[in-house]
N, C-alpha and C positions, 0 to 999 in steps of 0.2 A: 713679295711678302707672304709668304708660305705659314708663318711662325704667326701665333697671335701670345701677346705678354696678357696673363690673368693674373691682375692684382687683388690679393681679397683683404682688408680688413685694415689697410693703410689710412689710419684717420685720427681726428685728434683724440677721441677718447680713449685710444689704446695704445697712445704714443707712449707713456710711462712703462711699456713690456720691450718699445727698439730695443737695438742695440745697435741702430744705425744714426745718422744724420738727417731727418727729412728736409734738412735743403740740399742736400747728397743727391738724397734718392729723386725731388723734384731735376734736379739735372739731369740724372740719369733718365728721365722720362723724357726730358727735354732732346735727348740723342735719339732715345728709342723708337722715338716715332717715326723716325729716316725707314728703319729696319722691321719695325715689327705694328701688326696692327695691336691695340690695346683695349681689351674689356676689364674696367675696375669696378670691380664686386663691395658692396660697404655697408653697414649693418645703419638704416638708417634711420629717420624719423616715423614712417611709419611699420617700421618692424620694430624697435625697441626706444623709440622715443629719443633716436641721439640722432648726429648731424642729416640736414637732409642734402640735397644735391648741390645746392646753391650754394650752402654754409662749407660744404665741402671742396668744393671748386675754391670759395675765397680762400679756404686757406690752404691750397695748394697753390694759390697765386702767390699768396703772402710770404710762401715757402720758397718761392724761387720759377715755380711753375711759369712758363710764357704763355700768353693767351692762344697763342698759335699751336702750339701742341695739344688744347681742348679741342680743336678740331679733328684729335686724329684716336680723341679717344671714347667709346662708351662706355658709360655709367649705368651700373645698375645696383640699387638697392635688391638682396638676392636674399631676404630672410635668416629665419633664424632656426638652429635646431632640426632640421629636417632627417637628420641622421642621430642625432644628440641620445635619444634613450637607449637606443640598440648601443650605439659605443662608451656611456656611459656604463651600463650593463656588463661590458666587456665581452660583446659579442664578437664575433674575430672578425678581421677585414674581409676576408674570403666569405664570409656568409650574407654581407653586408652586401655586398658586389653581387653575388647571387644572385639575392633576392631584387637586386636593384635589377638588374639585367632581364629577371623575369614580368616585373613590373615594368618594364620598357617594352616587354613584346605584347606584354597584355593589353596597355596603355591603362594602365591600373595606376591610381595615385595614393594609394593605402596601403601598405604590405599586408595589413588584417585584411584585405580584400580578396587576398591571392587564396588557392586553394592551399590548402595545411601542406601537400607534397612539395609545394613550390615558396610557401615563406621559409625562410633559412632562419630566420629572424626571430621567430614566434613568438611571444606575445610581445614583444617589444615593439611598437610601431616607427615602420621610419617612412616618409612622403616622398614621394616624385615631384622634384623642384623645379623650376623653370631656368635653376642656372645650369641644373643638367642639360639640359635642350640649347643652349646658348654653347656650354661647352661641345658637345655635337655638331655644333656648326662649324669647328675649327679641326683642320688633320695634325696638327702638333700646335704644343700649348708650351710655354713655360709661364710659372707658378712663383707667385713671389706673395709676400706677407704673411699672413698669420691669421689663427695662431695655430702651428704645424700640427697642434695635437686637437685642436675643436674645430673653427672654422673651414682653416684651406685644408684642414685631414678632409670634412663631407667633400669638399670640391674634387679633390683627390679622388677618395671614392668611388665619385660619381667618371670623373674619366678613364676610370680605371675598368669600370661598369659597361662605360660606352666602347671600351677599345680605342682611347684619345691618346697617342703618342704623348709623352709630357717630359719635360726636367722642370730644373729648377736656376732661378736668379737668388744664390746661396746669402750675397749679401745683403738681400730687403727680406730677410726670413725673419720670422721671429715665434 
């Protein structure tokens, strides 16, 4: 199992953006554990006050999920916004990536931390996440959820930052 599957943002609060089935996609999980390890990233109760692990596992059971395939995955609540003012700003990816890359060698968690030659960013702040470091721990990723332009875009980013081989599972995109 070479491959790890990162699912981000698959939950019920932001089911109204699918454009899948999530008793689909619970199947589809229920296969993928043969083939791939799985880390699912999810905005939770204590970053934005929605589902937390427990509430989130019910209703992927509820969805079709076998309890047997929670064994073969981790969970993590991965925050909120860590990239969000720079890309909201319309900072380019390239400079995003940068500055992530040089906050990686510094082990700097502030891009306002870096010296002015090395933030790309400037005044926009963006933070060194802990699911960067999680994704670092995997030599190729594929990436599925949403939403391709806020959330799994920072995830992105950020492996793009680390040099993380990555595709995509096109149909749990949203």
């Amino acid at each position: 199992m070479s491959k790890t599957l990162i699912i981000c943002d698959i939950q019920p609060e932001y089911s109204g953006w699918f454009s899948f089935d999530i008793k689909k996609f619970c199947q589809y999980l229920n296969r993928a554990k043969n083939n791939y390890n799985i880390h699912y990233f999810y905005n939770g109760y204590d970053t934005l006050g929605m589902v937390d692990e427990t509430e989130l596992i019910n209703w992927l059971l509820d969805n079709g999920l076998k309890p047997n395939t929670l064994d073969k995955i981790k969970f993590t609540d991965k925050g909120y916004g860590f990239l969000r003012e720079a890309m909201d700003n319309d900072v380019s990816d390239q400079k995003i990536i940068k500055t992530l890359q040089e906050m990686y060698a510094s082990q700097i968690f502030d891009s306002r931390d870096l010296p002015e030659k090395k933030n790309k960013v400037g005044e926009n702040s963006i933070f060194w996440n802990e699911s960067f470091d999680i994704i670092r721990q995997y030599s190729e990723v594929i990436f599925t959820g949403g939403s391709v332009d806020a959330c799994l875009k920072e995830l992105i980013l950020g492996a793009k930052a680390l040099r993380v081989k990555y595709e995509f599972q096109e149909s749990y995109l949203y």
